[in-house]
N, C-alpha and C positions, 0 to 999 in steps of 0.2 A: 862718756856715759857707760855704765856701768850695766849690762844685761846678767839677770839671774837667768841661769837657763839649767843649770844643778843645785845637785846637793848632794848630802852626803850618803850613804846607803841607812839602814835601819839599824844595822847590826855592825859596830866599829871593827869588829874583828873581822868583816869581811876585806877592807884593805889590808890586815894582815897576809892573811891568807895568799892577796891576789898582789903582793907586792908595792910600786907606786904605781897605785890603780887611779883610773880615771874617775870622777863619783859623778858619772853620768846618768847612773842608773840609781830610781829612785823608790821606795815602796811607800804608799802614800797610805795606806789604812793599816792593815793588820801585820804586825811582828813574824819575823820569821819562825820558823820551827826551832828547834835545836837542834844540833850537830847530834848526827846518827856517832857514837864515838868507836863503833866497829870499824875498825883498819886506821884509825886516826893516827896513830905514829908516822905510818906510809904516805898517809897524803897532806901530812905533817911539810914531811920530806921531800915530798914533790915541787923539782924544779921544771920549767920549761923546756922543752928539749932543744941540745945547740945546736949552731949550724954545723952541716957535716951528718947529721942523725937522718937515717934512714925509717921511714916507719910507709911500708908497706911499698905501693911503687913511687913512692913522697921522697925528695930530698929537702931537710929544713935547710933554708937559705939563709934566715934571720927573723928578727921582728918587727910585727909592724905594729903593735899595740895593745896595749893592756886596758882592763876594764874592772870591775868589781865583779865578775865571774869568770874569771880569767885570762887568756893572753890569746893574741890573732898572730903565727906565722907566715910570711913567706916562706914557699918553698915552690920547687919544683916538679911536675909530673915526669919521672924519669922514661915511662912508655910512651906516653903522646908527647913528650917534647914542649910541654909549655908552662906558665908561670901558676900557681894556684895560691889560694890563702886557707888555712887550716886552724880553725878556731876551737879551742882548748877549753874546758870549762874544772877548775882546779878540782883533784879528786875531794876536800874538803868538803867542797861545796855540794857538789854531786853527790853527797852521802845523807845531806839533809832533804827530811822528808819536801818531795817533789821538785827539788830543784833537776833533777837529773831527767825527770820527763818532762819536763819545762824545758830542758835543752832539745829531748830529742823531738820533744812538739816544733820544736823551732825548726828541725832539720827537716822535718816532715810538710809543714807547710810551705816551707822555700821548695823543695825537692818537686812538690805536685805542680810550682808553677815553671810555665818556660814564656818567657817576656822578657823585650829588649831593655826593659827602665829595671828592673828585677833579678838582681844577684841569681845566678844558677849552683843549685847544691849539685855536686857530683859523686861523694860517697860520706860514709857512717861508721866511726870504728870505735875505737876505745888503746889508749895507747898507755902504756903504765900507771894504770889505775883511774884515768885522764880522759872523759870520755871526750870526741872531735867529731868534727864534720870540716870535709872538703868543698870550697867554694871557689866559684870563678875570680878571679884577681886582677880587680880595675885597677889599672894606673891612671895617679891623678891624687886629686885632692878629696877631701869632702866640704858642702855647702858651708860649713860653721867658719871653718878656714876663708874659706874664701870673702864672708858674712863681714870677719872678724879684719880681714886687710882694709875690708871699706869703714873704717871704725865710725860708722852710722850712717854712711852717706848710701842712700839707694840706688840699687842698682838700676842702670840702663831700663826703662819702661821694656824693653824687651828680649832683651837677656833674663830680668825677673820671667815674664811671661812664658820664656819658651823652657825655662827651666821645671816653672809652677806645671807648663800643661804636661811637659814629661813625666817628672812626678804621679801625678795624677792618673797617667795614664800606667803606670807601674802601683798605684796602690789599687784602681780599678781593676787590674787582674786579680791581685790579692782578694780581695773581696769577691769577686767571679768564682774565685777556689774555694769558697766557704770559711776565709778566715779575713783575720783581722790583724794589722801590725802591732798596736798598741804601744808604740813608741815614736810616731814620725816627729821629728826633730832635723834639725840642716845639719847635724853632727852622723845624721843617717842616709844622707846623700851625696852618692858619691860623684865626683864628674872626675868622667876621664879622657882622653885624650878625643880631639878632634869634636867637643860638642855632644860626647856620650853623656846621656843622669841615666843612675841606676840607682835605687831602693835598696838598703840593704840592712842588716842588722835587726834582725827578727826576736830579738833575744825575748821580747813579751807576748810575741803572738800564739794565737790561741785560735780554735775554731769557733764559727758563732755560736756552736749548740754549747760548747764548752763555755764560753766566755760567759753566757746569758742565765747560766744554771752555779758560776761560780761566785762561793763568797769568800776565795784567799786573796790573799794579796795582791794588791791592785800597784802595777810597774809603773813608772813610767818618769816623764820630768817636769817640774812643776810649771814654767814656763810656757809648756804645748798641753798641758793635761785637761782635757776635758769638765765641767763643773763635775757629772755624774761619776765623776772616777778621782774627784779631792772630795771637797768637804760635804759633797751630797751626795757621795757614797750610801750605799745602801745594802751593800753584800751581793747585788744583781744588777745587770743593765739591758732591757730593755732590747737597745739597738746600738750594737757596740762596734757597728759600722761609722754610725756618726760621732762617735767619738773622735775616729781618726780623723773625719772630714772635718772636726772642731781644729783639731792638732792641723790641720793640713789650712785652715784659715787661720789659724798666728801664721804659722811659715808666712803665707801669701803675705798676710798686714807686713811684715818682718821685711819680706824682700820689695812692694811696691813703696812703704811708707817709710821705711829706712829705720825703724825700731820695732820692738815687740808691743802689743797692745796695752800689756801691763808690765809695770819697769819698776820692780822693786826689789833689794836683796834678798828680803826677807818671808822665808817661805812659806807660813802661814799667811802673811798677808799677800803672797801672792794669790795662795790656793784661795783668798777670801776674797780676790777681786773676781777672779774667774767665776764665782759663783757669784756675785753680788755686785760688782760696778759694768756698767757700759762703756764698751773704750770710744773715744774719739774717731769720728769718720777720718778713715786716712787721708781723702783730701787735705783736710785739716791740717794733720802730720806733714804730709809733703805737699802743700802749693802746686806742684807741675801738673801731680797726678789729678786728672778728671774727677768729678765727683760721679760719674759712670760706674766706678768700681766700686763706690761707698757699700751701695745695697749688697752686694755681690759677698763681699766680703763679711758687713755688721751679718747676714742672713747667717753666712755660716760661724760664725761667733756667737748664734744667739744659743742661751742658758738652758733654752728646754730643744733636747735634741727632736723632736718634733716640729720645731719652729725653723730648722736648716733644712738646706735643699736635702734631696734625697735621696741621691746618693755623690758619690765624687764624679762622675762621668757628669751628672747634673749643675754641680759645681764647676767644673771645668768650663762648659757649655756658656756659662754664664759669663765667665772669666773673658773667653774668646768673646762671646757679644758685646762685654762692654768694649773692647781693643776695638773690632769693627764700627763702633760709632764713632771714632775718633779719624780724622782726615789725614790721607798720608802725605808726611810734607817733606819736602826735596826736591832734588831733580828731575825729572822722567825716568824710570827704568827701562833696563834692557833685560832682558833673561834667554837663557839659549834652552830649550828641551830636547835632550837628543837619546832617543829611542827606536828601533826597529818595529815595535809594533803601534800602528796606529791608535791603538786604542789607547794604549797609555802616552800617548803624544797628545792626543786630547786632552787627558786629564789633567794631565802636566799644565797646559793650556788653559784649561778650565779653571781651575784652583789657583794658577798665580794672575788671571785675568779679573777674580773674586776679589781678590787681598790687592789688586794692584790696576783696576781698572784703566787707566791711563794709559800703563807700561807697553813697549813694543816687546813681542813676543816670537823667539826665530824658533820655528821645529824640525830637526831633523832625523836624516834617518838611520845616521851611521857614524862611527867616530872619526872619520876622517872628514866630513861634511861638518861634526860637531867642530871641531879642531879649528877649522876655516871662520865659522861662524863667530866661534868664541873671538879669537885673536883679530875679525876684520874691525869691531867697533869695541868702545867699552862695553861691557858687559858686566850686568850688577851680581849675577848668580847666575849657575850653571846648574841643573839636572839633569842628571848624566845616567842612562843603563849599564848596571856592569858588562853587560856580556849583549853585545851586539857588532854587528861585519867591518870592514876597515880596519879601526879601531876598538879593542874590549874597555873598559873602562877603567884597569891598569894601565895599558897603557897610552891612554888618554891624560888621564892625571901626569903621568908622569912626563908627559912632553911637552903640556902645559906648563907644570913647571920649572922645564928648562929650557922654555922661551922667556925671553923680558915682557912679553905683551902677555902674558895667561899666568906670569909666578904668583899675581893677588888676586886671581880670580877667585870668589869662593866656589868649591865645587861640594854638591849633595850627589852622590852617588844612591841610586835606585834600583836594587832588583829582585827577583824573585825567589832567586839561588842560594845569594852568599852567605857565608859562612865568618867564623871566627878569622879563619886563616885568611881572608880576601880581607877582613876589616882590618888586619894590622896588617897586611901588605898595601894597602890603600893610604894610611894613616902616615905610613913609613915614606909614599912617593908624593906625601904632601894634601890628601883629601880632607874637607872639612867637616864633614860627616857622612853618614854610610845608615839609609833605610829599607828596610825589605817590605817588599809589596806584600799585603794588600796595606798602602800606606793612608794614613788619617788623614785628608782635608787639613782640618785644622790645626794638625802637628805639622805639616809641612810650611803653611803661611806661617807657624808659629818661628822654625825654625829658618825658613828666610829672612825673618826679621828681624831675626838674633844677629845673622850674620852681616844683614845691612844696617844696624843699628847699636848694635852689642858691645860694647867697649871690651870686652875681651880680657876681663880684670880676674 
């Protein structure tokens, strides 16, 4: 089966310019400007820079991808010593009226937020004629990829889920900052190692005062594109928060029902369904899934953004209640919580006693006590504090897995401290994921469940 999820850009000459561009990027109402033609021979001429090029304390390492506004490297931070990506927006492009503050709108609203689902901007320059911005550099894949190996088959009821709530909970900062992504799509989510999602690709975001005051052209891919942002466009919109949360209910239909709501090549008739047919309750679609999720889902699907919940944190909320009606079926679980302070040894306790009512529940108080615990019975997941007596929670992971009884354990690492450097030296001794406190309730069951349930695809 055949998913439209592109198309082409407005202006053909944009794949010139940007190479063998991806046609991700879509402009659904009004025509671009024209090419400003002052300096157009030079950014005519503009290639992407090779590996080996230095541009400021950057070393380019290579590419990781091209777009129809230009190209994402790899490179290096030569002063902090770590991996970053550095996205290019071709001088060309940049020369036409507002594409060039449409980029650095993009760098501004990533830059304001700091959240674990949500790519981190780290600098702003401009490099031969080329304006960039520096971002943090998931390894990994993105959602489409991973969409695209299951060639329609849905994913794991909670693999979807724990992926949707992170999401979610990465577009709800967005919207917290006063803006709006205006493109979510699985081609904008990235997963990276050990069960990280991270949001990324801002390339249409705007703020709400701007998005609700403007009548240029409207981004995005016809696939995820909201009714008021194709063909009942209007030059304004109202609440251009709910738009993403339309875009954020295809993804959900996409990864609980194993297809998109509407499944056609053709991109007017897609833009015509999103405004004018009702899709099928994904029960429907998929038989396993619950009819729990039907509402959840049609509510944020529906045509007048008024008629959807009201915001994504609302949506979410929803997501997570219908899972909770559904009975957990398997074995008995075991779970170890091991923390120094009582109080989050409770929580720990509290939260998978919610999601797992049955389950035996060991707490302890130190990594060497944790150690004991883990390895004396099976054990279905671990919650572990970085940084407590005995054992810290390096090296705890790490001795678990080079024992035979703790190498499958899945471990969530918990704490208040860590940093970048502790999440890939965790990742490196084998951890399954890595959350810092004050941690969500319903991200953690979510994330347990991924890991007892999750195929792992």
């Amino acid at each position: 089966m055949t998913h439209q999820r592109d198309t082409l850009p407005v202006e053909d000459e944009a794949d010139e310019v940007a190479g063998n561009v991806s046609d991700s990027e879509v402009v659904a109402a009004v025509p671009a400007a024209h090419a400003n033609m002052q300096g157009a021979g030079r950014a005519e001429r503009w290639r992407p820079p090779v590996p080996g090029t230095v541009i400021g304390s950057y070393e380019v390492r290579g590419s990781l991808g091209r777009g129809s506004m230009g190209v994402v490297m790899k490179a290096r931070d030569r002063f902090l010593d770590r991996m970053v990506a550095i996205k290019f927006i071709h001088p060309s492009l940049a020369a036409r009226t507002g594409v060039a503050a449409r980029f650095e709108a993009e760098a501004r609203v990533m830059a304001k937020i700091r959240h674990e689902h949500v790519t981190a901007v780290h600098a702003f320059g401009e490099h031969d004629g080329a304006p960039y911005f520096v971002m943090e550099y998931v390894e990994g894949h993105d959602l489409e990829e991973l969409l695209r190996r299951r060639r329609g088959t849905p994913l794991v009821l909670d693999e979807a889920l724990a992926i949707l709530d992170a999401v979610c909970r990465g577009v709800q900062a967005v919207h917290s900052a006063g803006a709006v992504h205006g493109d979510l799509k699985p081609a904008n989510v990235l997963l990276g190692d050990a069960n990280r999602v991270v949001v990324s690709d801002f390339g249409a975001a705007r703020t709400v005062r701007d998005e609700r005051s403007s009548a240029d052209a409207v981004h995005g891919t016809p696939a995820y594109l909201a009714p008021e942002y194709g063909l009942c466009h209007n030059g304004s919109v109202a609440h251009p928060q709910r738009a993403d949360l339309y875009s954020l209910g295809v993804m959900a239909y996409e990864l609980l029902a194993g297809r998109l709501p509407f499944d056609t090549d053709d991109v007017l008739e897609m833009l015509n369904q999103h405004a004018n047919v009702e899709p099928l309750p994904p029960s429907q679609v998929n038989p396993q899934l619950t009819a729990a999720f039907d509402a959840v889902l049609l509510r944020a699907l529906a045509k007048e953004p008024d008629a959807r919940q009201s915001s994504v944190q609302r949506f979410r909320q929803e997501l997570n209640a219908a899972r909770l009606q559904m009975s957990e079926d398997g074995p008995p679980r075991r779970f170890v919580v091991a923390d120094d302070e009582p109080v989050f040894r409770l929580l720990g306790q509290t939260m998978l006693y919610a999601g797992f009512p049955t389950s035996e529940i060991v707490c302890v108080a130190d990594g060497l006590a944790a150690f004991d615990a883990i390895v004396a019975e099976e054990t279905s997941v671990a919650l572990v504090d970085l940084d407590m007596p005995g054992l810290d929670g390096l090296a705890l992971v790490e001795k678990l897995r080079t024992d035979p009884r703790g190498q499958r354990v899945p471990i969530i690492v918990i704490t208040g401290a860590g940093g970048e450097d502790d999440w890939k030296a965790l990742t490196e001794r084998g951890a399954s994921a890595f959350l810092v406190k004050p941690v969500d309730p319903d991200s953690v069951l979510a994330l347990v469940r991924r890991l007892l349930h999750g195929d792992g695809a």
